[in-house]
NUNUMAR-600313 format. One record per residue: residue number from 1; x, y, z of N, C-alpha, C in turn; residue in one letter. Coordinates in nm, 4 decimals, always signed. Each point is the difference from the previous one (the first is absolute). Layout:
n; npx; npy; npz; capx; capy; capz; cpx; cpy; cpz; res
NUM; X; Y; Z; X; Y; Z; X; Y; Z; A $
...
***
This chain:
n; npx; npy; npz; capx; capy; capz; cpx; cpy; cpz; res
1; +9.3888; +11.1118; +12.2922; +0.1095; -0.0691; -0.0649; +0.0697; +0.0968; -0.0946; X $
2; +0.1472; -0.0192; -0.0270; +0.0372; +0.1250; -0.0541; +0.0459; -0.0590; -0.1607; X $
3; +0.0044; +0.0505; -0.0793; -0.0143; +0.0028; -0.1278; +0.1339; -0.0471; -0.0885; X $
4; +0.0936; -0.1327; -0.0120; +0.1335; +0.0406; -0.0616; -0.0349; -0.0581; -0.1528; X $
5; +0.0967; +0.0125; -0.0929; +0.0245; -0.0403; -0.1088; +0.1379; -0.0722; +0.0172; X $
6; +0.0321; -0.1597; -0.0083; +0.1058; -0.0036; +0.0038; +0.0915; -0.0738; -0.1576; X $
7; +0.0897; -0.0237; -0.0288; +0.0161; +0.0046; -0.1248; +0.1332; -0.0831; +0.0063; X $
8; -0.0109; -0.1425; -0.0332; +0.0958; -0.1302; +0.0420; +0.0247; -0.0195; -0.1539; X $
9; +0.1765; -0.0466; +0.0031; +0.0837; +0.0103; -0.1276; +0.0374; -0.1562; +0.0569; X $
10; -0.0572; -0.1053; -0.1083; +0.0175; -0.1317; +0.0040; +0.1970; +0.0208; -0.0018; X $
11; +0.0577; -0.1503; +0.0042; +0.1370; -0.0145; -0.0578; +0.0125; +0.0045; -0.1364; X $
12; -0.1293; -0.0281; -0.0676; +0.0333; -0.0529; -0.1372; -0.0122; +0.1355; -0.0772; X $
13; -0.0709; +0.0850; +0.0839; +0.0128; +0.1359; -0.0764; -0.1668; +0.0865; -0.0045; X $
14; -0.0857; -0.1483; +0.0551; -0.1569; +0.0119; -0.0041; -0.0144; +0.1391; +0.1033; X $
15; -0.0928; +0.0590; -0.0313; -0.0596; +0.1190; +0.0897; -0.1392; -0.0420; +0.0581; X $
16; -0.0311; +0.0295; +0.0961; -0.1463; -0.0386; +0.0970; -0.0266; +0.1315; +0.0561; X $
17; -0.1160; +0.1043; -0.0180; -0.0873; +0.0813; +0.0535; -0.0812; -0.0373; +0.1009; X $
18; +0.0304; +0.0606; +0.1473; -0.1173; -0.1245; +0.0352; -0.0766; +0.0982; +0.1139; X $
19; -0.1421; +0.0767; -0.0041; -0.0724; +0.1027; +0.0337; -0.0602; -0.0662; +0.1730; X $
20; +0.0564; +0.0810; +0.1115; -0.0966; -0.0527; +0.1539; -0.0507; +0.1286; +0.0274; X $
21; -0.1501; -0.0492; +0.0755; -0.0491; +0.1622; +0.0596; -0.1390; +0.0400; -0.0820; X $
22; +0.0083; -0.0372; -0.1314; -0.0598; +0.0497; -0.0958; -0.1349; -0.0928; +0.0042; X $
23; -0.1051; +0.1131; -0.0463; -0.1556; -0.1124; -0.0290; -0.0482; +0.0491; -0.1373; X $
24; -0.0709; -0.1278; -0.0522; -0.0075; +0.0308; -0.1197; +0.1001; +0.0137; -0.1182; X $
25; -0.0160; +0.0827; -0.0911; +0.1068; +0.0786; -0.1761; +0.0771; +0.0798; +0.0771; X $
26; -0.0512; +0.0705; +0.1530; +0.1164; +0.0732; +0.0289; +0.1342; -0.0557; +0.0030; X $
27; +0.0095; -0.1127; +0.0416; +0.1731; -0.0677; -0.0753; +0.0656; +0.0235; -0.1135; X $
28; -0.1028; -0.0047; -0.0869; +0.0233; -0.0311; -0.1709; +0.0191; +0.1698; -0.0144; X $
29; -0.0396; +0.1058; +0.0650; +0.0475; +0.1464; -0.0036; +0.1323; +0.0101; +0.0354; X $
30; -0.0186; -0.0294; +0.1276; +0.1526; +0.0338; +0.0496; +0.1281; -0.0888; -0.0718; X $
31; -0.0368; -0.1010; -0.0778; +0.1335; -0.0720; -0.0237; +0.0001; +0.0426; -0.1087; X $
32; -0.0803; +0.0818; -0.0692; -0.0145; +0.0560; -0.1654; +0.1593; +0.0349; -0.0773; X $
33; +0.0276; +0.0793; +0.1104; +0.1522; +0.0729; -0.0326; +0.1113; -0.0946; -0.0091; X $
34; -0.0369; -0.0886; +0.0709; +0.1037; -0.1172; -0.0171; +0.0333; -0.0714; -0.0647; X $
35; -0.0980; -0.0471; -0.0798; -0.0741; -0.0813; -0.1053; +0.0409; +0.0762; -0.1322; X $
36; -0.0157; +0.1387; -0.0078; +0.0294; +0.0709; -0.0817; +0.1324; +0.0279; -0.0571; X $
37; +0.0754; -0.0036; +0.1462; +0.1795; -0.0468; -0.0028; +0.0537; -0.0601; -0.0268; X $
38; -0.0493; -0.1631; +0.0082; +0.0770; -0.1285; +0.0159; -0.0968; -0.0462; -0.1210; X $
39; -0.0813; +0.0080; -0.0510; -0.0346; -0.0001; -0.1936; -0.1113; -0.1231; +0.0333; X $
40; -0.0027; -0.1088; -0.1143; -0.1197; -0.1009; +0.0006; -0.0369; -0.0266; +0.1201; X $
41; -0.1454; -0.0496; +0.0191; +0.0072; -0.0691; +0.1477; -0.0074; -0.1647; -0.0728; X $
42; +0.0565; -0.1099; +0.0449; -0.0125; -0.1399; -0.0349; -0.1569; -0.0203; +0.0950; X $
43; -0.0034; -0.0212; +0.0840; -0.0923; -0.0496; +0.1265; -0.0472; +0.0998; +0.0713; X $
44; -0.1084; -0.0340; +0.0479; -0.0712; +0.0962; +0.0802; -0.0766; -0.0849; +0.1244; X $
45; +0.0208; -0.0208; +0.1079; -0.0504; -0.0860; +0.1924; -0.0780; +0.1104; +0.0456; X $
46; -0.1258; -0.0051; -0.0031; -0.0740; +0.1075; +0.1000; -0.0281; -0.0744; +0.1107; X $
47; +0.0136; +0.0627; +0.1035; -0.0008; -0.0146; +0.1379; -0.1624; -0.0458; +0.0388; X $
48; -0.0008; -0.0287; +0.1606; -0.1004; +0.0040; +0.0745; -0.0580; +0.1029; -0.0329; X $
49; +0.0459; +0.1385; +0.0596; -0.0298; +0.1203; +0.0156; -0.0527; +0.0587; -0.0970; X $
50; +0.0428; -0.0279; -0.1597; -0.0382; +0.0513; -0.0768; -0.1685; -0.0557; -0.0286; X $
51; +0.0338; -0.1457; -0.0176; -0.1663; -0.0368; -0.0160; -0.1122; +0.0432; +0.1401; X $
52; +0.0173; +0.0038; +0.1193; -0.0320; +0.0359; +0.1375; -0.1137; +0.1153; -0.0537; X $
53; +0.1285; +0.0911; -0.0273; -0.0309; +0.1531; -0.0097; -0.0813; +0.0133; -0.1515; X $
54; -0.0158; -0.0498; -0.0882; -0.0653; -0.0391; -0.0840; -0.1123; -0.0967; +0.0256; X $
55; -0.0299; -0.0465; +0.0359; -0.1312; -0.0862; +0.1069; -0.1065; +0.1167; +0.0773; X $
56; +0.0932; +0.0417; +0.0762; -0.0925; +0.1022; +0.0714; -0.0473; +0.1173; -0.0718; X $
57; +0.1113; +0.0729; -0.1236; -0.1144; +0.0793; -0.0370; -0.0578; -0.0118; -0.0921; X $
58; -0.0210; -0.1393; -0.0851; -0.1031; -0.0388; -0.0579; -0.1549; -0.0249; +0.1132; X $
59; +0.0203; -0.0552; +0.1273; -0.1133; -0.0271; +0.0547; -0.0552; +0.1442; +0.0525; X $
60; +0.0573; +0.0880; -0.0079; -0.0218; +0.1489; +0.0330; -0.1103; +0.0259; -0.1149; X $
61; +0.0853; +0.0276; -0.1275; -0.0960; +0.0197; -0.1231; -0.1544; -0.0891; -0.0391; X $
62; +0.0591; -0.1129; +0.0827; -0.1567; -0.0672; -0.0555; -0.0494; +0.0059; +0.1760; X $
63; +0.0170; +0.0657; +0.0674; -0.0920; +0.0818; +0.1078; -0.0455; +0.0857; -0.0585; X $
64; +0.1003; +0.1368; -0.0798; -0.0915; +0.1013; -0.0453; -0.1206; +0.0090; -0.0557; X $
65; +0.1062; -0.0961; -0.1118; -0.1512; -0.0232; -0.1163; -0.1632; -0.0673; +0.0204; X $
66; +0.0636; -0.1007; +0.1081; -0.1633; -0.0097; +0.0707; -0.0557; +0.0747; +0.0875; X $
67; +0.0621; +0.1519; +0.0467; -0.0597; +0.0650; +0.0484; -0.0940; +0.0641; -0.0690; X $
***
């Protein structure tokens, strides 16, 4: 799956960041610069993907550790 950032300008003037592709904080990296541009964030929607990819490598780590 390929990776976009896309970046939707309501009518009223609202801005929406909205991260596909990505697993895990890697979203929250790549939209960093953006975020950094366009100033406060009001709201923050994490995805499927983000918790997914956060699921699995928590069950990774508590594989290790009971190794």
């Amino acid at each position: 799956m390929s990776q976009t950032i896309d970046v939707v300008v309501g009518p009223n003037g609202s801005i929406r960041v909205e991260t596909r592709g990505f697993s895990g904080s890697d979203c929250r990296a790549a939209s960093q610069f953006l975020e950094a541009a366009l100033g406060q964030r009001a709201t923050e929607e994490l995805t499927a993907e983000y918790h997914q990819a956060a699921t699995a490598s928590q069950a990774v780590r508590q594989q290790q550790s009971s190794v």
